[in-house]
C-alpha positions as a printed NumPy array, in Angstrom:
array([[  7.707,  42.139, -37.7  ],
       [  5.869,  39.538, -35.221],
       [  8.907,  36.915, -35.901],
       [ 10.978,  39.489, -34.513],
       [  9.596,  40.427, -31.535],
       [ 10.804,  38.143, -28.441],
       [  8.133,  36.934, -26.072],
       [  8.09 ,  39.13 , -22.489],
       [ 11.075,  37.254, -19.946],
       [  8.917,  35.878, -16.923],
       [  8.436,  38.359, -14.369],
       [  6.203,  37.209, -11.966],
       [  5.424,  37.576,  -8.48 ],
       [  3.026,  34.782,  -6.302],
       [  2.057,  35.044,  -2.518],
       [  1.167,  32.656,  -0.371],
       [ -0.696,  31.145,   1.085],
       [ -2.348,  29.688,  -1.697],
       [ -6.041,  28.467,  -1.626],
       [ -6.53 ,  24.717,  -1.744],
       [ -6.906,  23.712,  -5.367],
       [ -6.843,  20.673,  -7.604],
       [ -3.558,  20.078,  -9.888],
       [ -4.604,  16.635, -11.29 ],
       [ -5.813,  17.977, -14.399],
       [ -1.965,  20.104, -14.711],
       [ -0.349,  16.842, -14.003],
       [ -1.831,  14.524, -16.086],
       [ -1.63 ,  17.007, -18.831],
       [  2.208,  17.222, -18.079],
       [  2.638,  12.869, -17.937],
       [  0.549,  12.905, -21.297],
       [  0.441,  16.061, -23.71 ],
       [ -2.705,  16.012, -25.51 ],
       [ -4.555,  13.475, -23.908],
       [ -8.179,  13.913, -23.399],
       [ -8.527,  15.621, -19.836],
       [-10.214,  13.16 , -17.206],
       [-12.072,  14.538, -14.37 ],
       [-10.876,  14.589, -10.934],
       [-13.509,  12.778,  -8.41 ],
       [-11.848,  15.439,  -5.687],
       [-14.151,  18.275,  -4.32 ],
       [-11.42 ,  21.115,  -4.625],
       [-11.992,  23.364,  -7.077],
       [ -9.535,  23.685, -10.256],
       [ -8.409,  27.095, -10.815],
       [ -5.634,  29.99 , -11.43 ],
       [ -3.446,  29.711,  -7.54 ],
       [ -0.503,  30.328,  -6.556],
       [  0.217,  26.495,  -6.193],
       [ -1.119,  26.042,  -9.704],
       [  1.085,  28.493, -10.985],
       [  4.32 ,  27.609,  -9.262],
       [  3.346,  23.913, -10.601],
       [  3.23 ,  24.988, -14.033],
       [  6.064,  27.194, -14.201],
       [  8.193,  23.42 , -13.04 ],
       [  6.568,  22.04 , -15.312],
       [  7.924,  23.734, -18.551],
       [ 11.029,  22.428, -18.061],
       [ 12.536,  20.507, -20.809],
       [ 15.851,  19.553, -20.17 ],
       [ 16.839,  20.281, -16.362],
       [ 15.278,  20.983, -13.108],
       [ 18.099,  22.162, -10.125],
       [ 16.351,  22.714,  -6.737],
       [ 17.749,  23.626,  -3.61 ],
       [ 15.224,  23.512,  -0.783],
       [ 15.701,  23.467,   3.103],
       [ 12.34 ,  21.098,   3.856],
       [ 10.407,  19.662,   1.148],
       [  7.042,  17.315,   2.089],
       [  4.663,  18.858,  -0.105],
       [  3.643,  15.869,  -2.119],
       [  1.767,  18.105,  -4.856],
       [  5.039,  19.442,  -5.731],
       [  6.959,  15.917,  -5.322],
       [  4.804,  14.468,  -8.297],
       [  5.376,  17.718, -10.266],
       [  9.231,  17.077,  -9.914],
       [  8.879,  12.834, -10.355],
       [  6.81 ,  13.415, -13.659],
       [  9.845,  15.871, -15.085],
       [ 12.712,  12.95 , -13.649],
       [  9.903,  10.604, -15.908],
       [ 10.083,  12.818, -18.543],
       [ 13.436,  12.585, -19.12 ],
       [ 14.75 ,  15.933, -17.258],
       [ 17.588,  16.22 , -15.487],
       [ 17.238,  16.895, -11.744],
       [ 19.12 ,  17.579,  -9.36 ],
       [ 18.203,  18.164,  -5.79 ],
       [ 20.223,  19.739,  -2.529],
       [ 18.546,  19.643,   0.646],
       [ 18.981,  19.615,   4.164],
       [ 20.367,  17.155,   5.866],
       [ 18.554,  17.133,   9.321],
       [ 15.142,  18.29 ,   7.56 ],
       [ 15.397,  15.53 ,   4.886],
       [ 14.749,  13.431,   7.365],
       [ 11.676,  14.304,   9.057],
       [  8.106,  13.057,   8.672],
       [  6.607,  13.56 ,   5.99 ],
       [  9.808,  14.897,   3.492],
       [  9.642,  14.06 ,   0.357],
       [ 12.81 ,  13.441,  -0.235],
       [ 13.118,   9.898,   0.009],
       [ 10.413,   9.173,  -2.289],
       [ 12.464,  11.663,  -4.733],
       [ 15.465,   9.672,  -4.408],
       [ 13.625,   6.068,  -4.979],
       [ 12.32 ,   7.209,  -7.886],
       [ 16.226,   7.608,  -9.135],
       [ 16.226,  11.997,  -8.95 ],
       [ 19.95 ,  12.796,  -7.67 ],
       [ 19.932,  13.864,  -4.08 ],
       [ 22.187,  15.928,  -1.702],
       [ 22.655,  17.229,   1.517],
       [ 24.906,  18.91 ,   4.081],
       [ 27.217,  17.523,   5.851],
       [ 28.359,  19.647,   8.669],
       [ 26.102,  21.929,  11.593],
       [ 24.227,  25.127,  10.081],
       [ 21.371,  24.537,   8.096],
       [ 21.209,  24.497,   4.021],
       [ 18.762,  27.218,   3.929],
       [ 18.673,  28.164,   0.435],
       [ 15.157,  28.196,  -0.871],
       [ 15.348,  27.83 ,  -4.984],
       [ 14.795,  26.56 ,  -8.259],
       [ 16.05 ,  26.703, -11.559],
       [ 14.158,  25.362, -15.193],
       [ 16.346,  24.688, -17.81 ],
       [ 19.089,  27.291, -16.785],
       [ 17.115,  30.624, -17.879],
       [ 14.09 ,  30.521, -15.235],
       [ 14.897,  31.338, -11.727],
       [ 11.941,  30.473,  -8.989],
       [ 12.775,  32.089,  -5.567],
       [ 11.638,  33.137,  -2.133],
       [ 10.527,  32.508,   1.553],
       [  8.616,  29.576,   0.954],
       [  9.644,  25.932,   1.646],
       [  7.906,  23.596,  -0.03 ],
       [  5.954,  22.086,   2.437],
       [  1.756,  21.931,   2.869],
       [  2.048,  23.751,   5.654],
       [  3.832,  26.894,   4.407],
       [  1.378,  26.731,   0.895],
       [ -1.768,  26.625,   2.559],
       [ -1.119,  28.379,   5.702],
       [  1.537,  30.755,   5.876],
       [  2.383,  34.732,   4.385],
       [  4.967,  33.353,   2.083],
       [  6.512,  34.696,  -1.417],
       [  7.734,  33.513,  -5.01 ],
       [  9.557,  35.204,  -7.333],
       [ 10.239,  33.865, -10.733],
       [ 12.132,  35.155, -13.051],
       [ 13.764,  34.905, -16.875],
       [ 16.779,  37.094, -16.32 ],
       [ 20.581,  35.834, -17.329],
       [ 22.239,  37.623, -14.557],
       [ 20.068,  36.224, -11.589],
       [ 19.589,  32.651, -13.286],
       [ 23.548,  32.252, -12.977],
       [ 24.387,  34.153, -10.14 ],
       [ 22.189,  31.289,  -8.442],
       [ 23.24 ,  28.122, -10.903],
       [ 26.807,  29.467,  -9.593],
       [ 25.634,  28.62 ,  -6.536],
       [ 23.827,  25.652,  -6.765],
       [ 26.252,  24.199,  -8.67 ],
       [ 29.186,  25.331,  -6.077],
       [ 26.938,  23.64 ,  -3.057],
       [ 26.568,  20.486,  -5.798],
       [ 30.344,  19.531,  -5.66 ],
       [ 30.673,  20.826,  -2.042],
       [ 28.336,  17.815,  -1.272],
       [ 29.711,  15.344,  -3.499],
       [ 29.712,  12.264,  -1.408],
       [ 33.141,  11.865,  -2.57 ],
       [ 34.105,  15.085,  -0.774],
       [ 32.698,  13.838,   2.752],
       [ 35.42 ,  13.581,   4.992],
       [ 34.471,  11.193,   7.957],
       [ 37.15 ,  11.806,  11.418]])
C-alpha cells in the first residue's frame, strides 16, 4: 500500500525577513553528497530559516533551474545557483537590464561562471520575481533576491508542486526567454 501512496506536492509558505544563518554546511553538502560535514569557523548559527529553506528547495534540482528575478546580489543564493550550473543543471537566468548592472548584482559573476543570462531590452522594468526546479516546483513572491530584502524586509515565498501553476509560469519564462534572444534585439 506504501508504494502506492505519492509523497505530499510542496506546499509551502516562507516569510521574510529571515534571521541571519549559516548555509555552508547546505552547500558543501550540495558540491559533495556524502562527504563528511566540516565545520564552519563563522559565528552564525546553523539552523531551520527561511534562507535555509529557500536554499534547499534550489538545491533539489536535478536537471534545470529557470529564474527570472528583477535584482539579484545576494551572494548566498549566487553560490546556491553556481554549484547547480557545476552540477551539471541547466540554468537559465532573465533579469533586468538596468538592475543587472548595479553594485553588488550577482549577475555577472553568474554569467562568468558560463549560466545563460538575459535581460530586457526596452524601458519598463522586468519585474517578474520567480523560479522554477526541474519544471514541477514553482518558487514565487515579493522578494528579490538581494541581502537586503532577506535580512531586512516583510517579504514572502511561495513554493509550490502544482502542474497548472509550474506551466502557467514556464509559459512565461520561456515566452520572455525568446523575447530576449539577442538575436531578436533590434538596434535603430
Amino acid at each position: 500500500v506504501l508504494a502506492w501512496r505519492r509523497a505530499r506536492p510542496v506546499r509551502e509558505v516562507l516569510f521574510f525577513p529571515s534571521r541571519p544563518c549559516c548555509i555552508e554546511a547546505l552547500l558543501a553538502e550540495a558540491a559533495e553528497p556524502g562527504a563528511p560535514a566540516r565545520p564552519c569557523p563563522c559565528p552564525l548559527p546553523s539552523g531551520d530559516t527561511a534562507l535555509s529553506r529557500l536554499v534547499r528547495r534550489l538545491l533539489s534540482a536535478r536537471r534545470s533551474l529557470d529564474l527570472c528575478l528583477f535584482s539579484f546580489s545576494c551572494p548566498q543564493l549566487a553560490r546556491a545557483v553556481q554549484l547547480l550550473h557545476r552540477r551539471g543543471v541547466r540554468v537559465r537566468l532573465v533579469t533586468d537590464a538596468q538592475y543587472m548592472g548595479l553594485h553588488g548584482s550577482q549577475i555577472g559573476r553568474l554569467r562568468h561562471a558560463g549560466i545563460q543570462v538575459r535581460h530586457d531590452q526596452h524601458s519598463g522594468y522586468m519585474h517578474h520575481k520567480f523560479a522554477i526546479v526541474d519544471r514541477r516546483m514553482l518558487i514565487t513572491g515579493s522578494l528579490n533576491w538581494t541581502t537586503q530584502a532577506i535580512q531586512s524586509n516583510r517579504e514572502n515565498v511561495l513554493v509550490l508542486e502544482d502542474a497548472e501553476y509550474v506551466k502557467a509560469f514556464q509559459d512565461e519564462f520561456d515566452r520572455i526567454w525568446e523575447e530576449y534572444n539577442p538575436a531578436n534585439y533590434r538596434f535603430f
